[in-house]
N, C-alpha and C positions, 0 to 999 in steps of 0.2 A: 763854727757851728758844725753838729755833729750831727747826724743820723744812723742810729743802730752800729756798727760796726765799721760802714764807709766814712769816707772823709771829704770834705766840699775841698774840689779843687780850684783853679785861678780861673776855670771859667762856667762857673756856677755847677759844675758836674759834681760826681763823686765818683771816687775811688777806693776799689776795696783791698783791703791786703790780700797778698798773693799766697795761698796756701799751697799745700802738694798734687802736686800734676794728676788731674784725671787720667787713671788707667786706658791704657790706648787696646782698641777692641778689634780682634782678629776675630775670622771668619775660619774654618775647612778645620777646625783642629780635634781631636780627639775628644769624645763628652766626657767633659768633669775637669778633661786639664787649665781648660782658660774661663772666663766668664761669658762670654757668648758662643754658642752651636748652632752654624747654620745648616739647620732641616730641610730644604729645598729641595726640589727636583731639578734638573736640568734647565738653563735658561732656553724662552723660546728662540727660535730660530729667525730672528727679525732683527737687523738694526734702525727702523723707523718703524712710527706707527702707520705708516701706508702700507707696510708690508706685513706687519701682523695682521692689518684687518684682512688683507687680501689672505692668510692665510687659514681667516676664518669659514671661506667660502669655497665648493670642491665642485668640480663639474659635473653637473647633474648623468647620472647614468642610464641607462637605457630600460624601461621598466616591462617590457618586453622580450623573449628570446630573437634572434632573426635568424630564421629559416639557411640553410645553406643556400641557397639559389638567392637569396635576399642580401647575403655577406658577400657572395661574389658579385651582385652587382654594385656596391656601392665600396667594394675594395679600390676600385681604380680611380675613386674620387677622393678625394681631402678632404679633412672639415672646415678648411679655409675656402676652396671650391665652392662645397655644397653651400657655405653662407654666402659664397658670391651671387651663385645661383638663387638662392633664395633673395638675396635683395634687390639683384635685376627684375625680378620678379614683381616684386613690390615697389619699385622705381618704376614701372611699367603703368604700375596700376595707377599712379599720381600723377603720371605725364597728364597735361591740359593739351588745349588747343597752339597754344604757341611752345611749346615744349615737349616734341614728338618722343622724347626720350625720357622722362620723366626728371624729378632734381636728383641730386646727390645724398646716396642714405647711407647710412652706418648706423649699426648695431648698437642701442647700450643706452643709458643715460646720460644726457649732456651734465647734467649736476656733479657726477661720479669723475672724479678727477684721475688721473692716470699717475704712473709713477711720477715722470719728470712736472706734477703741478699741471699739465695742460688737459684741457678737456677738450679740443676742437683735433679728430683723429689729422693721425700722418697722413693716409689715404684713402681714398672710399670706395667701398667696396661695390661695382658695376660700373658700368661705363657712362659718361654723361658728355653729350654733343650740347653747345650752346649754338641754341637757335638766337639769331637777328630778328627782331621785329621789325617788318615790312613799314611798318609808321618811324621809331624812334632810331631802328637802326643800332642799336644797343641792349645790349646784356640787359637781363630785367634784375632788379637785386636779388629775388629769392634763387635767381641761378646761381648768384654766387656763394648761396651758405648752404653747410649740410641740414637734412632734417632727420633726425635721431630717432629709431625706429625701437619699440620696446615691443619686442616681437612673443605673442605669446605668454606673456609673464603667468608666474603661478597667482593663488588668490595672495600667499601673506607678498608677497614683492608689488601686487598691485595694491594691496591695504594701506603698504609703505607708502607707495604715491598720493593714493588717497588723500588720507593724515596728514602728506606733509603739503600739497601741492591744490587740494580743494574743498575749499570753505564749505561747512554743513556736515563733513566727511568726520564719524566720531565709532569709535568701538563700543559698541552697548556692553552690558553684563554678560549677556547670554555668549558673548563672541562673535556678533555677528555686526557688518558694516553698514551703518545707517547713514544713507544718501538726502537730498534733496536732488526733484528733479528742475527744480526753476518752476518759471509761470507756468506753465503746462501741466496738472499732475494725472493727465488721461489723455488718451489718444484723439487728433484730431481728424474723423472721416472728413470734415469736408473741405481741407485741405491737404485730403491725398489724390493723386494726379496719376496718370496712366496714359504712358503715352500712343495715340492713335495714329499707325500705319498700316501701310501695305494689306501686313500680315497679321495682324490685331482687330483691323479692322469687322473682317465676317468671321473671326475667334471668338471674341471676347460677347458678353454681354454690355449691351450701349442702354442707355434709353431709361423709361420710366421705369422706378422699382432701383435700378443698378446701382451697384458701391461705385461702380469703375467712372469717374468723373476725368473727360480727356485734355489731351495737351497735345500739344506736336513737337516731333524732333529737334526742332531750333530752340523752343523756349527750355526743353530738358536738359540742351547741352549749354546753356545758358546759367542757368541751377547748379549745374556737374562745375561746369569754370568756376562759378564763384563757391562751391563746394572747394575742390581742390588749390584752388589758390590759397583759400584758411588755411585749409590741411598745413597745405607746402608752408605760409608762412610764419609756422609756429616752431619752437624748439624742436620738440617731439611730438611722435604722433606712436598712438596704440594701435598695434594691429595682431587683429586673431585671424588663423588659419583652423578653421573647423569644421564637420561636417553635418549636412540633415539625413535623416533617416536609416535609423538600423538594420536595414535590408542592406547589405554589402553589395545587392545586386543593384540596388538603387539608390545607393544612395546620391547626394550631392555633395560637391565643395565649396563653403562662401568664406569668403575673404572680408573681414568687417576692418575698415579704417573711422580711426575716432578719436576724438580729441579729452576723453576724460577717460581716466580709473576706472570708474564706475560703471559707462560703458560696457567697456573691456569686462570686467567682473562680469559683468550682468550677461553677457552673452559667452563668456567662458562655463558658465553656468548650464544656459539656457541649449548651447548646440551640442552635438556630443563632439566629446575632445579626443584628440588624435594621441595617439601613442610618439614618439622620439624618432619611430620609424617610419610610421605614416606622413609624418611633418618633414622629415628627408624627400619622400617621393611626392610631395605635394604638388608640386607642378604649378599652369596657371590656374585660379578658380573659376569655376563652372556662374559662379556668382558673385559680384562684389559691390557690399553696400558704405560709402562715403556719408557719415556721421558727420557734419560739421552743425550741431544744434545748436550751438552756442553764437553761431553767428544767424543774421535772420538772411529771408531774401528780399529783394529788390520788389517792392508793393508794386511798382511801373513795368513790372515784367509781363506780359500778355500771361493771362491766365491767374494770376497771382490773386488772392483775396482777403489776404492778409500777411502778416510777417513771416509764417509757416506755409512751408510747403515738405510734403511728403511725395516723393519722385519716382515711380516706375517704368523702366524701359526694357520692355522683357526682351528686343530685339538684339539690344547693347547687352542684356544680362546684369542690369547695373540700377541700384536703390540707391537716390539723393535724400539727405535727410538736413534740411536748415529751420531756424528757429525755434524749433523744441528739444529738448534734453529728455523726455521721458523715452524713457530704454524699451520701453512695451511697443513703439513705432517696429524697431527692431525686427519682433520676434513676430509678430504680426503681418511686417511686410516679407516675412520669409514664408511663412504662409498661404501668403497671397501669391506668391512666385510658387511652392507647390501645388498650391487648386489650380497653377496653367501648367506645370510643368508635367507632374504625376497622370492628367486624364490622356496625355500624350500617348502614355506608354500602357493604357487599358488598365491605369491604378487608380485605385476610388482614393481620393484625400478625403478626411471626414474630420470634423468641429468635434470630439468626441472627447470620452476619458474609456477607458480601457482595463479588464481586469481576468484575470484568468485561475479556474479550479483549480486543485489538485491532480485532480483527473483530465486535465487540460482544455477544459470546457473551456471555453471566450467569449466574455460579451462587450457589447458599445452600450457604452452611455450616452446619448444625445439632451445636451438641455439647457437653458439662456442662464442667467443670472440669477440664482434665487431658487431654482427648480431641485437643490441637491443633486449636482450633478457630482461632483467633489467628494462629497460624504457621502455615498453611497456606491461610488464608484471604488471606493479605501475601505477593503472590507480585510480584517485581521485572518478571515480564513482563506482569502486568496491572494493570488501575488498581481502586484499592482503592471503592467506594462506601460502606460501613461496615463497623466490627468489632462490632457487637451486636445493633444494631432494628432493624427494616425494614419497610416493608409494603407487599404487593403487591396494586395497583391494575388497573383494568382496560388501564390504558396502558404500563403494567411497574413496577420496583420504585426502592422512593427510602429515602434512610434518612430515620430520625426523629430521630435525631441530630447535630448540631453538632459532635460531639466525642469522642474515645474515653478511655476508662477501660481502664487497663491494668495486669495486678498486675506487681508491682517485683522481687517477692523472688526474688532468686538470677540477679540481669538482670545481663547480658554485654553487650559492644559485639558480641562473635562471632555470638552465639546470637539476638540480638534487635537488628541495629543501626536497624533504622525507630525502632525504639522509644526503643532508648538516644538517638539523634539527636532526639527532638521532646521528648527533657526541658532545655529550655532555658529562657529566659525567658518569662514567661505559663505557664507549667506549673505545675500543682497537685501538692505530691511530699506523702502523708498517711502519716504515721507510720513515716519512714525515721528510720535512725540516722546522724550524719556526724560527720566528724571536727569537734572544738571548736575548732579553728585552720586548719586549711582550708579547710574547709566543703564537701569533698570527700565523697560518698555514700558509704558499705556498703550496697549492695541485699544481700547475705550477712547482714547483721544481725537478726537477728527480737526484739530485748529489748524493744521494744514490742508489734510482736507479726507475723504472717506474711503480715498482709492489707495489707501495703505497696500501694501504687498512683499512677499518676499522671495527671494527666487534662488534658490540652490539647486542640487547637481540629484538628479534623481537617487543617487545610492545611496541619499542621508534619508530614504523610509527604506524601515528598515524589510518587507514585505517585495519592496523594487525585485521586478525580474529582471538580471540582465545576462544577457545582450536583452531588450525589450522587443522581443518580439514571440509571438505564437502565431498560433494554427487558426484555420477558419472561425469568422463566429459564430455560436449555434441561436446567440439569440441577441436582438438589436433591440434597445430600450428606449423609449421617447419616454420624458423625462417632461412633464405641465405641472405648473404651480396655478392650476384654476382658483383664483380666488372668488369667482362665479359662483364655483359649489355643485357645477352640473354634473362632471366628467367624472364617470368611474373612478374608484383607486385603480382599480387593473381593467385593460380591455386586450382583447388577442384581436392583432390586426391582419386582413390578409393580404398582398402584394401590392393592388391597388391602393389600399386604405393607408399603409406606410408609407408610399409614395406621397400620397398629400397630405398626411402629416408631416413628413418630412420636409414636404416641400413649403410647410406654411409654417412651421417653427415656431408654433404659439405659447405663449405662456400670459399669465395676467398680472399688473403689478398691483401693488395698491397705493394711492396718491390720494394727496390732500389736496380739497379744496380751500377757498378761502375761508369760509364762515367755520370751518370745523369738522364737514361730514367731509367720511372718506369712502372713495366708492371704486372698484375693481375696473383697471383701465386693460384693454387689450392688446396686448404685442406681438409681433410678426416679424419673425427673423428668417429665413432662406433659407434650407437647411443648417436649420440654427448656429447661423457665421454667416449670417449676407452683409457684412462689412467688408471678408475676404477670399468671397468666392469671385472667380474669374470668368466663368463661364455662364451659361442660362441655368438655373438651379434645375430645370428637367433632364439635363444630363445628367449631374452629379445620383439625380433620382432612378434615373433608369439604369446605370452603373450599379447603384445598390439593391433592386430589385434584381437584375440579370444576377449578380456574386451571392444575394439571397437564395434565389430559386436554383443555382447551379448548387448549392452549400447545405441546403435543408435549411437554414436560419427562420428562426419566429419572431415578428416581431409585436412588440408590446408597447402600448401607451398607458403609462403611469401616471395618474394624477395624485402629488406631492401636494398639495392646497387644501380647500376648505370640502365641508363637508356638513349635510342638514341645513345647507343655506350658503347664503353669501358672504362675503368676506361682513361685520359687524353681525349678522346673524346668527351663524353657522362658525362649525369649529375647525381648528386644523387638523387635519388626517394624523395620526398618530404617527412619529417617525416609527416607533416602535412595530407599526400596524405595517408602514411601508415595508419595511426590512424583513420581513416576513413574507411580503409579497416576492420581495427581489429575491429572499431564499428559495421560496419554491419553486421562479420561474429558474432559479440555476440548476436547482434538483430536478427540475422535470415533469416536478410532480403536478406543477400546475397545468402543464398540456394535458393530463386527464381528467382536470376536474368536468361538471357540467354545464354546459354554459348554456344564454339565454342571449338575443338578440332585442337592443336596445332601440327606441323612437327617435326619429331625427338622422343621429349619427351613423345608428345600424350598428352597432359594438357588439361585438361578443364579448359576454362579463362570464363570468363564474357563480354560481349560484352558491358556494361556501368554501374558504379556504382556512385551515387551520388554525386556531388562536387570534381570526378577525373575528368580529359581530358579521352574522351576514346581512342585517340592513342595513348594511353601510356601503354593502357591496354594489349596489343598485342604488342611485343617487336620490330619487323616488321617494323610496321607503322612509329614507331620514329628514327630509324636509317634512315640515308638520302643511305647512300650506301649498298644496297642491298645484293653485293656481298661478301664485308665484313661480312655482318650480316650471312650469310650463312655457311659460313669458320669458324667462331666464334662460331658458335653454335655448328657446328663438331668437332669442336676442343674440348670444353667441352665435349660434346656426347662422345669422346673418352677417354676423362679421366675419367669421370665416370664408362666405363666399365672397366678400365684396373686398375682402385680400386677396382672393385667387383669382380676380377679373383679371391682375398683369399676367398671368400664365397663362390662362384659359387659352390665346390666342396662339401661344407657340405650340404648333405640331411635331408630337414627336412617333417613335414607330412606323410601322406600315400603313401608309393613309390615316398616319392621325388616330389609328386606332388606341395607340396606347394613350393617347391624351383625355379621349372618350371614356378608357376606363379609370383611368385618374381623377375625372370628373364624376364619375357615377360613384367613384367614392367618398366622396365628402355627403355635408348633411344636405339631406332631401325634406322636403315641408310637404 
């Protein structure tokens, strides 16, 4: 039996006749003399592939000059030194209660395997004493393994981890990393803790009205131990070395330890980040917050009221964070460590957004959720300093922020293109929905849930002034979303009348009822942040009145809301109508118009400003029914005083005087 040309051999195979020998094929020869010319360049310089990839990667360089006097200090140190120094540092920070020295860290990813295949280093870099427990009399296990410190990583090194290491973690279209934050997808005030000493005690704001809900020193170090323990007993743990506030005079340094990417990402973002040389001379941190969200805490812990607790000890200088993952605790509780830290040193911290002329003019935005404080604070003709913290120094104002946080839902390229444009890569996108094959966003989507957001690095708008800071402000903006219908578009306030607007932080939402009707509910926020102010909001008040009246500053209350009536009646104020307002208070021009003193509140309004309607100007004129309008305004008028009962009673000034003119300025019936 035959097939084609071979021949069936004796054990069912075939065999082909042997014809003349394939040409044998050399390499290096001359073109044209032989049948093959190898083209090549030079082979790499690798004999494994561990050693090509390591040759893929170069040691990042310094993106800053250093000073002669900066090169001769840190000549006489190594860069094996300075990472010792740096992770004693960091082993300090981890040490617990029974581990005065903290555990054993080294540098790098436990995943990343070294030449000789081993990923557990030769040696570790600081010193580590094993402490005996007093009960068992033995080594604990986490003493005896390293924990792998990824110190600082860039965004795409942290994307790497992301991707590879936790579930939800996906690259959209746009390039930006889309997280989940767990059950949590907003911050939990009423499991944030504060703890009450000594010295906190006649500090802080206690009592009815206050964010600051207390703890005592044992149940915080309680929280800290089982904080740190997680830490210690995981592979690795991220840690950022970064700084708050742009004032070089003021600023601080907080050390954030944490157990995810995302994390890390999010407040590499969010703080401003340190130059190659700044991170050399870091030293220990002024502040350091323990991230362990992923684990909860102990419900039987005194104080505890659920699995979450949020932990401040401004004594220790140190933020616990257990059972929530949402990265917003974060940036928030750093915050709240500036509203104690900044009135120390005669600086106003402010809930604010920030933006400054050509001509260097500066103004605050003040305003809750809903009030545009955002989009009108991102104006194409001026340069942005920040959209949130700030605090005003004797030399003018800076942010304290790195980074903006901005909510997602229902985001347009039209309505928001700053924003839409810095969700790119390095972007933090927390609990959006996107397509599963294009990885194209829905901001429209809320099946997670409506607190969408994204958080990048201030210098992706493209308007960012940096360094972020300027000069005094000439003019302070309260910022109401009345959906009442009572409140001026524009009123000029004067020192007293800022003060208790400020102090009462109002804005109105609109809510459903069951049957269908929806009808304007009234809000009161603290100087609009009383979830993270630390103090009695009359100082924060009289700080800003004192830096007003030393500065010349005017300030103005904007109502963003309805107008001709109430919310279902009456319409929304024109954003077009507002931005003309906020034009001419930049220009100037509005401190000259003519104004008219308003019933109730006492407002100075404007009798006409450029390209409004002026009976819109006066609330009055555009309601059709009189009567209503009247009833409506006392009704607000009423809630406003019976929100300032919790103040009324703290005396501030000389005998109480200035609390009397605080009081004279709210509304009068």
């Amino acid at each position: 039996m035959s097939a084609g040309n071979g021949n069936a051999n004796g054990d069912g195979g075939f065999s082909f006749p042997k014809g003349p020998a394939m040409p044998k094929i050399t390499t290096g020869a001359k073109r044209g003399s032989e049948i093959c010319h190898d083209d090549s360049g030079p082979t790499v310089k690798a004999t494994t592939i561990d050693e090509l990839h390591s040759l893929q990667k170069k040691r990042s360089a310094p993106t800053t000059p250093i000073n002669q006097s900066g090169a001769a200090a840190f000549a006489a140190v190594s860069e094996e030194e300075r990472q010792k120094i740096q992770l004693q540092s960091i082993s300090a920070s981890l040490a617990s209660l029974t581990r005065e020295s903290g555990p054993k860290v080294v540098r790098g990813d436990p995943a990343e395997k070294k030449a000789d295949g081993s990923t557990t280093p030769a040696y570790a870099h600081g010193q580590h004493h094993s402490i005996f427990s007093p009960d068992l009399g033995a080594v604990s296990d986490s003493s005896l393994k390293f924990t792998h410190v990824l110190y600082n990583l860039s965004p795409a090194e942290l994307y790497e981890q992301a991707i590879k290491y936790e579930k939800g973690s996906f690259i959209t279209s746009n390039g930006a990393l889309a997280t989940l934050s767990g059950a949590k997808t907003g911050r939990a005030p009423r499991d944030k803790r504060v703890v009450r000493d000594a010295t906190t005690e006649g500090e802080l704001w206690w009592g009815k009205g206050s964010p600051n809900i207390e703890m005592d020193e044992h149940t915080f170090m309680v929280n800290r131990e089982r904080a740190v323990d997680y830490l210690n007993s995981l592979e690795k743990v991220f840690v950022n070395d970064q700084f708050l506030n742009w004032d070089p005079e003021n600023r601080i340094k907080v050390r954030i330890v944490s157990a995810r990417a995302y994390h890390s990402l999010f407040m590499h973002n969010m703080c401003i980040r340190p130059t190659p040389e700044e991170l050399e001379s870091f030293g220990t941190p002024d502040f350091t917050i323990y991230n362990a969200g992923q684990f909860p805490c102990n419900r039987y812990t005194h104080y505890m009221t659920s699995s979450t607790s949020v932990d401040l000890n401004l004594s220790r200088r140190e933020m616990v964070i257990l059972g929530t993952q949402y990265a917003g605790e974060m940036k928030k509780g750093l915050f709240s460590v500036m509203h104690y830290l900044m009135p120390k040193r005669r600086i106003l911290s402010l809930h604010s957004g920030c933006n400054m002329g050509k001509e260097g003019d500066v103004a605050l935005f003040f305003g809750l959720s809903g009030t545009g404080k955002t989009t009108l604070s991102t104006d194409h003709n001026r340069y942005l300093i920040g959209d949130d913290e700030h605090c005003w120094t004797e030399t003018g104002v800076s942010n304290i922020e790195g980074g903006c946080y901005a909510k997602c839902v229902d985001l347009s390229r039209e309505k928001e293109p700053d924003i839409w444009n810095a969700i790119k890569f390095g972007t933090v996108l927390e609990n959006v929905v996107f397509d599963e094959h294009t990885r194209e966003v829905d901001y429209s989507d809320k099946s997670v849930t409506e607190n969408t957001r994204a958080a990048y690095p201030i210098e992706f708008i493209p308007n960012a002034k940096i360094p972020c800071v300027g000069p005094h402000p000439k003019n302070v903006i309260l910022l109401a979303c009345d959906a009442f219908g009572v409140l001026p578009p524009v009123s000029k306030l004067n020192l007293a009348q800022t003060m208790y607007h400020f102090i009462s932080g109002y804005t109105a939402l609109v809510a459903g009822t069951e049957d269908g009707i929806k009808e304007p509910t009234a809000t009161f926020s603290a100087c609009f942040g009383a979830a993270f102010i630390m103090l009695h909001p009359t100082k924060y008040a009289a700080m800003l009145a004192e830096k007003m009246k030393t500065q010349g500053a005017t300030g103005w209350l904007v109502n963003t809301g309805w107008s001709g009536g109430s919310y279902g009646v009456g319409n929304r104020i024109k954003l077009a109508y507002t931005r003309k307002i906020i034009d001419a208070i930049h220009s100037g021009s509005l401190l000259k118009a003519n104004y008219k003193k308003t019933e109730i509140f006492g407002f100075e309004i404007p009798t006409e400003i450029e390209g409004i309607p002026s009976e819109i100007l006066d609330p009055i004129n555009s309601w059709s029914d009189k009567k209503a309008h009247k009833e409506t305004l006392l009704k607000l008028g009423g809630l406003f005083k019976k929100n300032f009962e919790t103040f009324a009673n703290h005396k501030i000034g000389v005998d109480g005087k200035l609390t009397e003119e605080i009081l004279a300025a709210g509304p009068i019936f």
